[in-house]
N, C-alpha and C positions, 0 to 999 in steps of 0.2 A: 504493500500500500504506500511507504513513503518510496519507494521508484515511481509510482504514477504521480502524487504528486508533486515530485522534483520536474518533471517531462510534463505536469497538465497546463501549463501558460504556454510553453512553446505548441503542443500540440494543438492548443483552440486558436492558436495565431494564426498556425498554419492552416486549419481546416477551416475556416471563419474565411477566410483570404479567396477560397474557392470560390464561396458566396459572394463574395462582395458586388458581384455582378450581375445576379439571381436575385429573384424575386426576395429571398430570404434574403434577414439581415443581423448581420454579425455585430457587437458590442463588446470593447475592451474598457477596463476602469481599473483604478485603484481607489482606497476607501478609507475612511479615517475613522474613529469613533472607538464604543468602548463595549464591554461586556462586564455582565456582573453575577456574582453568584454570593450567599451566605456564608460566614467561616464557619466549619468545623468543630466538631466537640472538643473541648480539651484533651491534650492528650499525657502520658505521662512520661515524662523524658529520660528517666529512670532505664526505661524499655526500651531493648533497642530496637524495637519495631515500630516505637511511637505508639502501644496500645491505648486505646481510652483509660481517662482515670478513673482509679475506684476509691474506695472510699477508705481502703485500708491504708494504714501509716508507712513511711518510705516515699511515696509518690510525689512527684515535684511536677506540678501539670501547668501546661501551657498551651492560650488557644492561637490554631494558626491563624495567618492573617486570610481575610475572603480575598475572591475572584474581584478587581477592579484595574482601573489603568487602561493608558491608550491602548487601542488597538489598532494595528495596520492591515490593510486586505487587499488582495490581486485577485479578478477574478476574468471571469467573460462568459455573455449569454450567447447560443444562435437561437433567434426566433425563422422556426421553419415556414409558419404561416403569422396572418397580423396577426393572431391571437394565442399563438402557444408558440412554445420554444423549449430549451433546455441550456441548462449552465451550468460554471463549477464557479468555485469561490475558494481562496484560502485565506484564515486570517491571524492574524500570532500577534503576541507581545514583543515588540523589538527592544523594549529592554528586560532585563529578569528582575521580579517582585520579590520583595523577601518578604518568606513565607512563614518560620518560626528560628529561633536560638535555641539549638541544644544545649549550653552548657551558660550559664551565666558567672559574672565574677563574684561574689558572695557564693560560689561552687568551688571556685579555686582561684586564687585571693590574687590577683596583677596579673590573669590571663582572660585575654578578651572571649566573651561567645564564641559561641560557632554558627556562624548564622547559615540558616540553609535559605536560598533562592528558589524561584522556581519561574516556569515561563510557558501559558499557554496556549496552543493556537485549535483553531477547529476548520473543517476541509468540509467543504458541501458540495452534495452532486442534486442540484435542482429540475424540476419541473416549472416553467414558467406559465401561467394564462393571463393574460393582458384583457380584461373587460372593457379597459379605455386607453385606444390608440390613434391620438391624434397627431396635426401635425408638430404641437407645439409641447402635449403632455400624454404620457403613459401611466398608468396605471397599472402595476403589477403585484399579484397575488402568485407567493412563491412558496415550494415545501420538497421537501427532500429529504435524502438519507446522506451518510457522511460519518466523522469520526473526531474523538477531541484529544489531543495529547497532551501531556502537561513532564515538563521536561526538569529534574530539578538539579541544582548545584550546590557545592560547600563553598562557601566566601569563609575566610579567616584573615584576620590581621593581626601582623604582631610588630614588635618596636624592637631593637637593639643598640644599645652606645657604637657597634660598626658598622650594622649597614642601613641603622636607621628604621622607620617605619617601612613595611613593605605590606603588599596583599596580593593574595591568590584565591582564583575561583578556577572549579574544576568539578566536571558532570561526576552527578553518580548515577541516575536512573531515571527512567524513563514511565510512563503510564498511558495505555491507551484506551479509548472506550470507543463505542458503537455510538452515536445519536441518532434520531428527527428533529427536524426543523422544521418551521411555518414562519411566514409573513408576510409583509407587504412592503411596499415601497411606490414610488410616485415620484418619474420620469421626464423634469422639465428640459425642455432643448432649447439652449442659449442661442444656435444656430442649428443649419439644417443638420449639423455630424457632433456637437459638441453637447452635451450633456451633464446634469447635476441632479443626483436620487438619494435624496433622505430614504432611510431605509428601517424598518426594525423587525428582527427576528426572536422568535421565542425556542430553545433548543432543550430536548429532554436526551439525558446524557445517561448512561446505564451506570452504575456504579461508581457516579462520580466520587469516592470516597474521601478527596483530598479536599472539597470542600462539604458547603453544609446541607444542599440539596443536591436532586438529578435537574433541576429546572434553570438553568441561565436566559438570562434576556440579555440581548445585545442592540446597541443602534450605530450603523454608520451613516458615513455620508459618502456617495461615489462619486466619483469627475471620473467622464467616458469620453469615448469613440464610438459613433458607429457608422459603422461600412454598407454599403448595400442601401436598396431602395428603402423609402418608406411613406407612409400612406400623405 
């Protein structure tokens, strides 16, 4: 799945490109905005699994931080006819969110946390239906299947009298899940090929464990291309 979509921009460029001369019409964007989910139950840091905490003595619990923060997206629709189509979309955090500190200093007394990071994107394969396609505005009612990964790292910093403060971050692992998605969006054309779509999508996500629900809402905003005739 991440070979497809390392090759799916290249692929809808290319296959979009065929179109562009066909009744059908091809659209390229990227996309700003955010996604959001609830934090997670406390967990307890003791564990090195991160278990929930219980109620018995030893336990040193800590809640992660929730789903928030920009997000950036590449994607691309082909609408086959004026009113239906099909798309993919990718969207990720371009920077990493810290997520909890395993170790705090009151744990061991002149050495910083250990902060773990994390960073994550979701992959949509949509169905598009356009109810309203004008020359000026679209209307799109969009839903699909897809996947959400959340990618995490160890950041640490430490100080020395010779080489001074330094920091390093470095992956430890990975999570991926199954979603659906739904939503809608609404498609103003600046000019006849130049475009701008508020968008919001609502994504149930299977076992998102890492935060507090399977439910994320997300909204962007797209700046597109499209290729090809249109009404």
């Amino acid at each position: 799945m991440r070979r497809i979509c390392r090759y799916l921009p290249v692929f809808l460029l290319l296959f979009g490109i065929q179109f562009a001369h066909a009744q059908s019409g091809f659209d390229i964007n990227i996309g700003f905005g955010s996604s959001q989910d609830k934090a997670s139950s406390p967990v307890d840091l003791n564990s090195q699994t991160l278990a929930p905490c219980s109620v018995t003595g030893g336990t040193v619990c800590q809640s992660p931080s929730s789903l928030s923060g920009f997000f950036l997206g590449f994607g691309g629709n082909l609408m086959l006819w004026k009113r239906f189509g099909v798309g993919a979309a990718y969207s990720l955090q371009p920077a990493k969110s810290d997520y909890l500190v395993l170790q705090t200093e009151s744990a061991s007394a002149g050495v910083p946390g250990v902060k773990i990071q994390s960073r994550v994107g979701f992959y949509d394969f949509n169905g598009i239906f356009q109810p309203v396609n004008e020359k000026k505005v679209a209307v799109q009612l969009i839903g699909g299947i897809g996947g959400a990964n959340t990618k995490f790292y160890e950041n640490q910093t430490s100080s020395g009298s010779v080489l001074g403060n330094s920091n390093f971050s470095q992956y430890i692992q990975s999570a991926n899940h199954f979603q659906v998605h739904g939503g809608v969006g609404v498609q103003f054309y600046l000019t006849d090929h130049v475009f701008i779509r508020p968008e919001v999508q609502v994504r149930y996500v299977t076992s998102f464990d890492q935060f507090g629900r399977n439910v994320v809402t997300s909204e962007m905003v797209w700046l597109g291309y499209s290729f090809g005739d249109r009404p």
